[in-house]
C-alpha positions in Angstrom: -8.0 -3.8 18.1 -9.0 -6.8 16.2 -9.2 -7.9 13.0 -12.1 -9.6 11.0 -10.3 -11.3 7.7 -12.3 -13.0 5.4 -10.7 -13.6 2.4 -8.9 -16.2 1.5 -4.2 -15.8 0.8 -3.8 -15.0 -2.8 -7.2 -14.5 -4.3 -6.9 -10.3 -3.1 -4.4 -7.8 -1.3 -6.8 -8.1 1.8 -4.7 -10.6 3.7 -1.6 -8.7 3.0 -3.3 -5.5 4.3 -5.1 -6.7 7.0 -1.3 -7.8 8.2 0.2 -4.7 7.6 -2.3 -2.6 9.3 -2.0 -5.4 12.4 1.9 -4.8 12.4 1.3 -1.3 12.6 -1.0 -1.4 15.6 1.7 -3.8 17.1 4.4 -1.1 16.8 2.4 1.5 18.2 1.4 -0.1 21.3 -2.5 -1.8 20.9 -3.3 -5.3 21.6 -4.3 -6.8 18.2 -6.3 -10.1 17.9 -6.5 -11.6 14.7 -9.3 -13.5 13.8 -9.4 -15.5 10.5 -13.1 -16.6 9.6 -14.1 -18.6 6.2 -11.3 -19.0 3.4 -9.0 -16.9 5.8 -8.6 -20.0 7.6 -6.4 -20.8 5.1 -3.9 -18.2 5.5 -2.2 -20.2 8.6 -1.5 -23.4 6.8 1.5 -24.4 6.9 3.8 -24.8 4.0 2.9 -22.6 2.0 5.7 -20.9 -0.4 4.5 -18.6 -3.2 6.5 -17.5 -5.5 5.0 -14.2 -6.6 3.4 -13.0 -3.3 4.0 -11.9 0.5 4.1 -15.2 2.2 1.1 -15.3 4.8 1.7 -17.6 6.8 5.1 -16.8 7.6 3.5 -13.2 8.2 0.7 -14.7 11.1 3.9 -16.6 13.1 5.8 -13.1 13.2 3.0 -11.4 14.1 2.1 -13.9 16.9 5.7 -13.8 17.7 5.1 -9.8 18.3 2.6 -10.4 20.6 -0.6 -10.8 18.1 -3.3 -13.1 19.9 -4.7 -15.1 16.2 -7.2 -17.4 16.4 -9.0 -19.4 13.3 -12.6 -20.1 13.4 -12.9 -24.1 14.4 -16.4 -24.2 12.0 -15.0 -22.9 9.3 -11.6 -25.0 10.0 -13.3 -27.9 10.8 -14.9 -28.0 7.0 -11.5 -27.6 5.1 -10.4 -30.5 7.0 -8.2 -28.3 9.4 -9.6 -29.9 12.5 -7.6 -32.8 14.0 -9.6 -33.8 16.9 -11.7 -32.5 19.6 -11.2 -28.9 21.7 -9.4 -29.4 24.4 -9.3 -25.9 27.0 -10.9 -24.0 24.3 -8.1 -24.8 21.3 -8.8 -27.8 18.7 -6.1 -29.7 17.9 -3.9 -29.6 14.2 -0.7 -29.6 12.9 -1.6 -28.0 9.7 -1.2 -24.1 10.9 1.8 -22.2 11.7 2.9 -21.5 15.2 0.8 -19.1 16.6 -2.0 -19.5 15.7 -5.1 -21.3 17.2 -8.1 -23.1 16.0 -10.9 -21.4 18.5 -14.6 -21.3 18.8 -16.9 -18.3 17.1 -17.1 -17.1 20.9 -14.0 -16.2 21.1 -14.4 -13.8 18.7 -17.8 -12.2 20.3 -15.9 -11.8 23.6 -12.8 -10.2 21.0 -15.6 -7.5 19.6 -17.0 -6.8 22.7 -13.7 -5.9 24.5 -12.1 -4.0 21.4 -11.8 -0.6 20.9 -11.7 -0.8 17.0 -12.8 -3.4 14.9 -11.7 -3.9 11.4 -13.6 -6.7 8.7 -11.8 -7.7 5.4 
């Protein structure tokens, strides 16, 4: 199964739901790949700590933890400044994300769809 998310944390409930439904899938046996794309990129920085809300960041580590594969989308990464260097063994380099979770090329993603069973946007 993976995941399409393209929201941005905090602006909707679609982070938070595309993480439920992914812990779900977890517990009931599929392989779930994650893949954040635009202002979801932001959802793996580090250090986040709201005060009102589900904290998503903290959410993607657990989930990676579990056994979720979760990559970001090194374009979209790249222009929010995530980027830290250049892509070494297809992974770019930053300490700005959680554990877990990889800055990857968009063709990660194509070879994600085309090998999953379900596919989910948000």
């Amino acid at each position: 199964m993976t995941l399409i998310i393209y929201h941005g944390p905090y602006a909707s409930q679609r982070v938070d739901i595309g993480l439920s439904i992914a812990e779900k899938a977890l517990e009931k046996g599929y392989q779930v790949n994650i893949f954040l794309y635009m202002e979801a990129v932001h959802s793996a920085k580090k250090g986040q700590s709201p005060k009102y809300f589900p904290n998503v960041g903290q959410k993607l580590s657990e989930l990676a933890q579990k056994g979720a594969k979760i990559k970001s989308c090194s374009r979209c990464a790249g222009a929010r400044g995530y980027v830290e260097g250049e892509e070494k063994d297809g992974i770019y380099p930053t300490s700005q994300h959680v554990s877990g979770v990889h800055i990857a090329n968009l063709r990660d993603l194509g070879y994600w769809l085309k090998n999953s069973d379900k596919v989910l946007a948000l």
